[in-house]
C-alpha positions in Angstrom: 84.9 26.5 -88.7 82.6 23.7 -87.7 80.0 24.6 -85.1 78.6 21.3 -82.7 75.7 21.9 -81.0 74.8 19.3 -78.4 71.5 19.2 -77.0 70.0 17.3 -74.2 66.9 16.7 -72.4 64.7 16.2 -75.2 61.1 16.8 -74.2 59.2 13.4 -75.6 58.0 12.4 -78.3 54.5 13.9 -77.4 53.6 16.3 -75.2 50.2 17.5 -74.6 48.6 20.6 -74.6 49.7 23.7 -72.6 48.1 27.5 -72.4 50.1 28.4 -75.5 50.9 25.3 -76.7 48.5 23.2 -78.7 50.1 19.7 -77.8 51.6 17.6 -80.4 52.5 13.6 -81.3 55.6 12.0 -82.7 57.9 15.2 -82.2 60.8 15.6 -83.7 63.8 18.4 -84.1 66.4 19.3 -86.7 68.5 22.0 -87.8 66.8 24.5 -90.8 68.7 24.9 -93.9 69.3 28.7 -94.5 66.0 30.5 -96.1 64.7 26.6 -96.9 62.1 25.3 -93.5 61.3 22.3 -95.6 65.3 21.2 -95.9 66.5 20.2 -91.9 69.5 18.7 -91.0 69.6 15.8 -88.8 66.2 15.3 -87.4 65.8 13.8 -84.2 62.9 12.3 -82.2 61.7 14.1 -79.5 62.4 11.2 -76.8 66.0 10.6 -78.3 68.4 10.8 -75.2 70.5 13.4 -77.1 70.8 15.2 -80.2 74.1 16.7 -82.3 74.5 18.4 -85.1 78.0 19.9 -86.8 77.8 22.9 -89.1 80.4 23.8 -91.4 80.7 27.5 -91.4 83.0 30.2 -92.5 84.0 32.9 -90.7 85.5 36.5 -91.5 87.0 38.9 -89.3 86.3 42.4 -88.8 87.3 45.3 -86.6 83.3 44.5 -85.3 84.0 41.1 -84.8 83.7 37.7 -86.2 81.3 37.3 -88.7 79.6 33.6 -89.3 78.0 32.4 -92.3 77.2 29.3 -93.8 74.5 26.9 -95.4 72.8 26.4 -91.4 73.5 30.3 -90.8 70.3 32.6 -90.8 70.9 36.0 -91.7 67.8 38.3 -90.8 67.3 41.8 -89.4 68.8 41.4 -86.0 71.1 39.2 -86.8 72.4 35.9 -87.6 71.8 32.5 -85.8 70.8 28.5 -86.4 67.0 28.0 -86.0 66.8 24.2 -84.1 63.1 23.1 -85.9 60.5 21.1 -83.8 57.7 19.5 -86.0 56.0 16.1 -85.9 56.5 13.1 -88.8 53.7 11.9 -90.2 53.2 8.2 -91.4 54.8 8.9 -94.9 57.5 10.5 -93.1 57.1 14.6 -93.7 57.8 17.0 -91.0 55.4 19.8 -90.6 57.5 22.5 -88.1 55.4 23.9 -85.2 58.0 25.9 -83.6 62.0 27.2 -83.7 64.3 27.5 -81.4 67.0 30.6 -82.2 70.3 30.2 -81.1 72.1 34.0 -81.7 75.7 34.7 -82.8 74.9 38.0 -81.0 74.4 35.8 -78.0 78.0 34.6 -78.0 80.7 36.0 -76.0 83.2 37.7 -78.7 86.2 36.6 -77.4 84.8 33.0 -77.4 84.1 33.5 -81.1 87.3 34.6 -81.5 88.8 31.4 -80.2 86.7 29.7 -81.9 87.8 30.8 -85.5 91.3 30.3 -84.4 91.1 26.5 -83.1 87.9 25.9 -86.2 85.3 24.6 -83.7 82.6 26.1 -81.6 80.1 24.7 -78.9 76.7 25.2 -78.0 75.1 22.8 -75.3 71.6 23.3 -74.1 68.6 21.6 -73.2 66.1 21.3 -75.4 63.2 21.1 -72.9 61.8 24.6 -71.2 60.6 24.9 -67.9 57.3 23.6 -68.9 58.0 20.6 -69.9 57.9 21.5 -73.8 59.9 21.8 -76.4 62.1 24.8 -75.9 61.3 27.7 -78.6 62.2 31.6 -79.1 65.5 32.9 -78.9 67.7 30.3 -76.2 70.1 32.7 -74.0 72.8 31.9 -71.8 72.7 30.9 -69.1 70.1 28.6 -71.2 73.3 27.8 -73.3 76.3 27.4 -73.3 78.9 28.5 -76.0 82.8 27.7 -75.9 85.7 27.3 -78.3 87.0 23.6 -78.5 89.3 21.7 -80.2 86.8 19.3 -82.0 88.3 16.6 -79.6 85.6 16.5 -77.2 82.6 16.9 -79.1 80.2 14.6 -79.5 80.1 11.6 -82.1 80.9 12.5 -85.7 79.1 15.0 -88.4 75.6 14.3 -88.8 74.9 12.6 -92.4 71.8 15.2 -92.9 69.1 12.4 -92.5 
């Protein structure tokens, strides 16, 4: 199964200092490789008008459910799920993360999921900017996002080449 996740409504490329947010320059956001923060898929500038990312996964199915795994899939207590990574690029070009976004299997509707291992492609859209104005972080919930099985026609662009 492939998951796309298309994102919009990037927050900027800087954005300044908030109660609980320090304020950061030449932000950018990419998809963490499992159990590796240094290795991100796809990294995107914070004022890009949209982001996309696919995912191969695999999926296994038990009287529980539909079980996702894969090299993007987290696996932790509590779950698993694809951590979106916000960090700034310095001038030699290294990302230092300064906070994740969580998007949850849990989250997902099971009979979605279900469709979604039968046609090989699932969904997510959401905006990547909270109500704030920042870049959105902890764990994203419907209706925050939206999850549903497709048939890989009408997803955005092609895979992501991992730059």
């Amino acid at each position: 199964m492939q998951i796309h996740i298309e994102a919009s409504d990037l927050p900027g490329r800087t954005c300044g200092p908030d109660t609980d947010f320090a304020g950061f320059d030449n932000i950018h956001v990419g998809v963490q490789r499992k159990d590796r923060p240094g290795e991100l898929l796809g990294v995107h500038p914070g004022d890009a008008a949209r982001a996309a990312w696919t995912l191969d996964c695999t999926t296994a199915s038990f009287t529980e459910g539909v079980e996702v795994s894969g090299p993007y899939i987290q696996n932790r207590l509590g779950g698993r799920f694809v951590y979106l990574s916000w960090g700034t690029v310095d001038d030699s070009g290294s990302f230092t993360m300064f906070r994740r976004a969580k998007l949850m299997m849990s989250d997902i509707d099971p009979g979605v999921l279900e469709a979604a291992a039968r046609t090989g492609h699932l969904t997510a859209r959401l905006r990547l900017t909270d109500g704030r104005g920042q870049p959105r972080c902890a764990r994203v919930r419907p209706p925050d996002i939206t999850w549903s099985a497709t048939d890989g026609r009408d997803v955005c662009e092609a895979r992501d080449a991992g730059t």
